[in-house]
C-alpha positions as CSV (number, residue, x, y, z in Angstrom):
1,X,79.8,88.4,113.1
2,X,77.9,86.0,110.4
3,X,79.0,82.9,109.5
4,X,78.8,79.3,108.4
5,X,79.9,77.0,110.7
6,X,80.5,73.4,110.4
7,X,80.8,71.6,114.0
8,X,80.8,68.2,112.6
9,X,81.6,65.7,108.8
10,X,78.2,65.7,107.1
11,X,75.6,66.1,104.6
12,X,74.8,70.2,104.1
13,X,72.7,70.3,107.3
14,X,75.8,70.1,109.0
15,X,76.6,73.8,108.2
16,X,75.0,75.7,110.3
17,X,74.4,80.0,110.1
18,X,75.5,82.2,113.2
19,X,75.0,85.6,113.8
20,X,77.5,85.8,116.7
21,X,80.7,84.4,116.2
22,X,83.5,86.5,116.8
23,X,84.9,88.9,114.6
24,X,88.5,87.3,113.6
25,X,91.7,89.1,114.8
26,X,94.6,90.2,113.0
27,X,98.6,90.5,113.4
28,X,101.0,92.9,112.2
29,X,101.2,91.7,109.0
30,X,97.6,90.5,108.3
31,X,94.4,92.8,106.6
32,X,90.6,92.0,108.0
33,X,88.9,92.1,105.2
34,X,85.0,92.7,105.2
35,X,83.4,90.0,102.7
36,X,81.1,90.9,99.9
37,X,81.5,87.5,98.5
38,X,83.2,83.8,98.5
39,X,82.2,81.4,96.1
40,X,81.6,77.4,96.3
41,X,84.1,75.3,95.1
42,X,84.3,70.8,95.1
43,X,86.9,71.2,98.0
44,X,84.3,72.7,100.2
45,X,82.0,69.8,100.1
46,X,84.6,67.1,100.0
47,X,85.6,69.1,103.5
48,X,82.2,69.5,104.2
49,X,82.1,65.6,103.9
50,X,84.8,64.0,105.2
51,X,86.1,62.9,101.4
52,X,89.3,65.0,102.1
53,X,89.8,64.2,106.0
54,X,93.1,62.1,105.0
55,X,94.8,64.7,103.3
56,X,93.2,67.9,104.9
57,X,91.9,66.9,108.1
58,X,89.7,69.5,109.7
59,X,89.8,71.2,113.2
60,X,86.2,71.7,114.4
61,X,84.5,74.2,114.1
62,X,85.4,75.3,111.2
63,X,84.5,77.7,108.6
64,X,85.0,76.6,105.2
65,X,85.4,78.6,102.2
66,X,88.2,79.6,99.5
67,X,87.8,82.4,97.2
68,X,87.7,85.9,98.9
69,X,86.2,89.3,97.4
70,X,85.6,92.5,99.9
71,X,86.9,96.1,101.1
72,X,90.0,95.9,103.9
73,X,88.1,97.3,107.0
74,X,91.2,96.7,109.3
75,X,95.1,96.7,108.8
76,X,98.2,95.2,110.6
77,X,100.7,97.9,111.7
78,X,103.1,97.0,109.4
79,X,101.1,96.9,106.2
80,X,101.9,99.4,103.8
81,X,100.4,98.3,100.6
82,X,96.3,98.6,101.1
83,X,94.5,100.9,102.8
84,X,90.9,100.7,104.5
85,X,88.2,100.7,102.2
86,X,90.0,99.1,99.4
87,X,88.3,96.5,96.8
88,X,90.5,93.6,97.6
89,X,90.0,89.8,96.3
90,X,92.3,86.4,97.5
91,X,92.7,83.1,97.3
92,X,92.2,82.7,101.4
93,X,90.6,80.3,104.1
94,X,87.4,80.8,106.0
95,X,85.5,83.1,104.0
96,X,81.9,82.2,104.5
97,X,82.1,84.6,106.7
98,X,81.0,88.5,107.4
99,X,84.7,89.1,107.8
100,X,87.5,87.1,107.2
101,X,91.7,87.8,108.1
102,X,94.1,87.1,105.3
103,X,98.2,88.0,104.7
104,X,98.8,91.1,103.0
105,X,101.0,89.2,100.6
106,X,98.3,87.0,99.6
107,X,95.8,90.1,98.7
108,X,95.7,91.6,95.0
109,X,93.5,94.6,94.1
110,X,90.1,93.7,92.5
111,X,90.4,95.0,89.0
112,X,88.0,98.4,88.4
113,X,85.8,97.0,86.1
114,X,84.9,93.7,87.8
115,X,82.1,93.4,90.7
116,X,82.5,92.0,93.9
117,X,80.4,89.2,92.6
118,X,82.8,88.5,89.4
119,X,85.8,89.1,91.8
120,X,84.9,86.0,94.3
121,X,84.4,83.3,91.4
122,X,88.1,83.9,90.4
123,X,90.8,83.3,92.9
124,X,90.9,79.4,93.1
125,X,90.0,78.4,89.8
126,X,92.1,81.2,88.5
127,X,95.3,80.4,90.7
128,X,94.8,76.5,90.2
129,X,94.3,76.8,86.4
130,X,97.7,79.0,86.0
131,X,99.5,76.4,88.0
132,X,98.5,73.2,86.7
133,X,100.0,75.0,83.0
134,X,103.0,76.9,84.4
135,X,103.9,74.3,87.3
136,X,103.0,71.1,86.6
137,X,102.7,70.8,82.6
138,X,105.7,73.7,82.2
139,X,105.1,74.2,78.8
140,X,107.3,74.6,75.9
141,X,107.1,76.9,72.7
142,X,104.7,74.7,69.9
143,X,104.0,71.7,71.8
144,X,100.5,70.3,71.3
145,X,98.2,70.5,74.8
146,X,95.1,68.6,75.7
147,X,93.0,70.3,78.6
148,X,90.5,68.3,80.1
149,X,87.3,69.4,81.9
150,X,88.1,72.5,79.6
151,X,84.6,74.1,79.9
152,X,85.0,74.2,84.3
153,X,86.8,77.2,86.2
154,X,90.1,76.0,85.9
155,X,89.5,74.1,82.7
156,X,89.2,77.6,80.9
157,X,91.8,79.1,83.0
158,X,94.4,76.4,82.1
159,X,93.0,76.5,78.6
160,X,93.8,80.9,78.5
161,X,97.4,80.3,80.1
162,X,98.4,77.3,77.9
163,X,97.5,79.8,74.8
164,X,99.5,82.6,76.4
165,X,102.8,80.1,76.5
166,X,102.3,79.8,72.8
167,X,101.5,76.1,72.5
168,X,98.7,74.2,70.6
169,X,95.9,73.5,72.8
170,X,93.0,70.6,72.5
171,X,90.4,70.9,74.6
172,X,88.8,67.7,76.0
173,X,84.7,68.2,77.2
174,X,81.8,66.2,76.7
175,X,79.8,65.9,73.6
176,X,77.0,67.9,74.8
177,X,79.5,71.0,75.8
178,X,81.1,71.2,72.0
179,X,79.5,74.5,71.6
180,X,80.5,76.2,74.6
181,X,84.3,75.0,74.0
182,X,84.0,76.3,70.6
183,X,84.2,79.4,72.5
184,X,87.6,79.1,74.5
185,X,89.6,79.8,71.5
186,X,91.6,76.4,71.4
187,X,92.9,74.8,68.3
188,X,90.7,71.8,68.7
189,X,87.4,70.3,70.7
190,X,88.3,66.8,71.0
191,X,84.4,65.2,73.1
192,X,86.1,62.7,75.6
193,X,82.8,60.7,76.0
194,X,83.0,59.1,72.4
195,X,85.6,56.3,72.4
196,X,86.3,57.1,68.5
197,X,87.0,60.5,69.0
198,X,89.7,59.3,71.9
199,X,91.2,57.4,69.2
200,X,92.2,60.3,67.3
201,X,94.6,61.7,70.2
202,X,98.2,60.6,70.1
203,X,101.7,61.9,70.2
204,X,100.2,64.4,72.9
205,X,103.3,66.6,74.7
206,X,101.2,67.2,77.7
207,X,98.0,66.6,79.1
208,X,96.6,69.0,82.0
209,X,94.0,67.2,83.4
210,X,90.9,68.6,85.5
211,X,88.7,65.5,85.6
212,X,90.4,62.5,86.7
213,X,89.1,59.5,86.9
214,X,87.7,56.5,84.2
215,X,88.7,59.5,81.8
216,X,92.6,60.4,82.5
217,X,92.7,56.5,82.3
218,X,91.7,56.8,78.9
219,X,93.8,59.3,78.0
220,X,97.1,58.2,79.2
221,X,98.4,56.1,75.9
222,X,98.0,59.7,74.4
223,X,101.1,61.0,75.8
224,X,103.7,60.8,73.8
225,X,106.8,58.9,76.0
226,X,108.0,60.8,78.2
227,X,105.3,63.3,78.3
228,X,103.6,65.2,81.0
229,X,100.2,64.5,82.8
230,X,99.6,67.4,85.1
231,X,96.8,67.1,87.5
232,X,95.1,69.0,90.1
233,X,93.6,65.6,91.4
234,X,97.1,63.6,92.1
235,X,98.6,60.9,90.6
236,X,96.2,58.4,88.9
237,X,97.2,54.6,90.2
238,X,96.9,54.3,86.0
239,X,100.2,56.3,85.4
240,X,102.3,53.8,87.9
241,X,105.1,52.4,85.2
242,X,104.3,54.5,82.3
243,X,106.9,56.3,80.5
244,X,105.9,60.3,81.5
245,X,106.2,62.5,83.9
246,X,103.3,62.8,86.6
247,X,103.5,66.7,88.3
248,X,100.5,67.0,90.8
249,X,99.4,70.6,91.8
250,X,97.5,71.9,95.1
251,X,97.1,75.8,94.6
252,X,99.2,78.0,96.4
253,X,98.0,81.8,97.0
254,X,99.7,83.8,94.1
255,X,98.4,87.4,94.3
256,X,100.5,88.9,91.7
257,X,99.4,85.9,89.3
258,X,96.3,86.2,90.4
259,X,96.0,90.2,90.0
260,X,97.3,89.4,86.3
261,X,94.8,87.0,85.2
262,X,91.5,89.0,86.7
263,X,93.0,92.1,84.7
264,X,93.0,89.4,81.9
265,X,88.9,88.7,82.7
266,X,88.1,92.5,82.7
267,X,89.5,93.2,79.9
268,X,87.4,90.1,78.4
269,X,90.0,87.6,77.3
270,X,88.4,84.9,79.1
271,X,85.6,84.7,81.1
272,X,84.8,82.3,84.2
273,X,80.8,82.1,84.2
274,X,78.5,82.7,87.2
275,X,75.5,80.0,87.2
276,X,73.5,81.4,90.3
277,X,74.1,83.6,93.7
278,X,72.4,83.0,96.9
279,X,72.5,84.6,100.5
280,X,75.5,84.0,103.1
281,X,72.4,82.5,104.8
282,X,71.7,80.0,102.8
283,X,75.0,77.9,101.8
284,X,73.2,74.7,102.8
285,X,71.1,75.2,99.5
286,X,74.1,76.6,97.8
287,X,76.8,73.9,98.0
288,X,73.7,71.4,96.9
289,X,73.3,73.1,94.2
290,X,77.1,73.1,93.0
291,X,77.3,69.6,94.5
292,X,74.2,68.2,92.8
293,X,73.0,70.1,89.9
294,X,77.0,70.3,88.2
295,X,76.0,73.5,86.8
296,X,77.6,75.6,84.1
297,X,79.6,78.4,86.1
298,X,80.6,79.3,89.5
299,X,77.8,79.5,92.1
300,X,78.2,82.3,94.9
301,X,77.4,83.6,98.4
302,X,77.3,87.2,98.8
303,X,76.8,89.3,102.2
């Protein structure tokens, strides 16, 4: 089969495009899952790199890759609930690949009215968005939100779920994105990259945080004490002896969540945007341009 393979820590040359790798097998309880399209996301390069060898060391060679959207082209005897030729989409491993094996309980149905191409931007960034709101801030009812990085993938996810729970949500960007998180619907646009404005936010229930950083650093007096700052980036060495409560999240596959909130995007309630789509074939020039060029929406590789 095609894939990208990375024998070695690197720069993007280190990925290298096969044509013959083997096709991956599958037990009883797994689905082989033909790939239509995965998308780039910032824990593929800092694999890629080496920047996350500590906590997720890699065994070479590996295939790297996250967000999975396709047709199941092969079941496990005891699956029950797909059948071969279904759209499916997951929040999986390995998936810069022609095909790629995944547990049947981590697969959800890509909703009718969304592409292939719409399907693969969503699994990570919607799964890591819902959980930094529903597992690490754990809303309540009226309390006042601020989401940084609210303008990103999980940013607007985080920003959609936080409004479902029924709280007040602030969203945190910089001054130059003001117009596009006028868009998300959130009670307030606070720019984190003016000190004044900064100044304005206190008494703050929660903060879900996206960005890390100089900028969380800012942010921490904010909270109100004993307030939450939930992160998808770990603890900040800033929040060591404050008064709140620090909940770290790493997303977990959640295809029923996940099924939920891409019903959610086809039915336009929120939308995750798509800045650019290249070849399976060309993922060196693909994660340099997600790396690089920090543009505005997910970038792709399709089959």
């Amino acid at each position: 089969m095609k894939a990208v393979v990375l024998y070695e820590y690197g720069n993007v040359d280190k990925l290298q495009y096969k044509t013959d790798q083997q096709e991956p097998p599958f037990g009883p309880n797994e689905v082989r899952v033909l790939v239509r399209a995965t998308s780039i996301n910032p824990i593929d390069w800092k694999l890629r790199s080496g920047a996350a060898r500590a906590r997720m060391p890699i065994q070479f060679p590996a295939i790297l890759g996250r967000d999975l959207a396709g047709e199941v082209v092969d079941l496990g005897r005891d699956v029950t609930k797909f059948k071969k030729g279904q759209r499916v989409m997951a929040l999986a491993n390995a998936t810069y690949a022609e095909f790629a094996t995944v547990p049947a309980d981590i697969l959800a149905p890509i909703p009718d009215r969304l592409s292939f191409e719409q399907a693969a931007a969503l699994p990570l960034v919607l799964t890591t968005g819902a959980q930094l709101i529903e597992r690490a801030v754990q809303p309540q009812p009226g309390w006042t939100i601020l989401v940084t990085g609210a303008v990103g993938g999980v940013g607007r996810t985080a920003v959609h779920v936080a409004r479902k729970h029924g709280v007040h949500v602030i969203v945190g960007v910089k001054s130059s994105q003001r117009d596009e998180a006028a868009k998300l619907g959130a009670d307030r646009v606070v720019a984190l990259d003016d000190e004044k404005e900064i100044a304005t936010l206190r008494d703050l229930d929660a903060i879900a945080d996206t960005v890390g950083g100089e900028t969380i650093a800012k942010l921490l007096g904010a909270i109100k004490p004993g307030g939450v700052l939930g992160s998808v980036l770990g603890e900040p060495k800033e929040a060591a002896g404050k008064n709140i409560q620090v909940r770290a999240v790493f997303a977990q596959p959640d295809a029923k969540r996940l099924h939920e909130l891409a019903e959610d995007v086809a039915r336009g309630e929120f939308t995750i945007p798509i800045a650019k789509t290249f070849p399976l074939e060309e993922a060196r020039k693909a994660q340099d341009f997600a790396e690089n060029q920090h543009p505005n929406g997910k970038v792709l590789l399709v089959a």
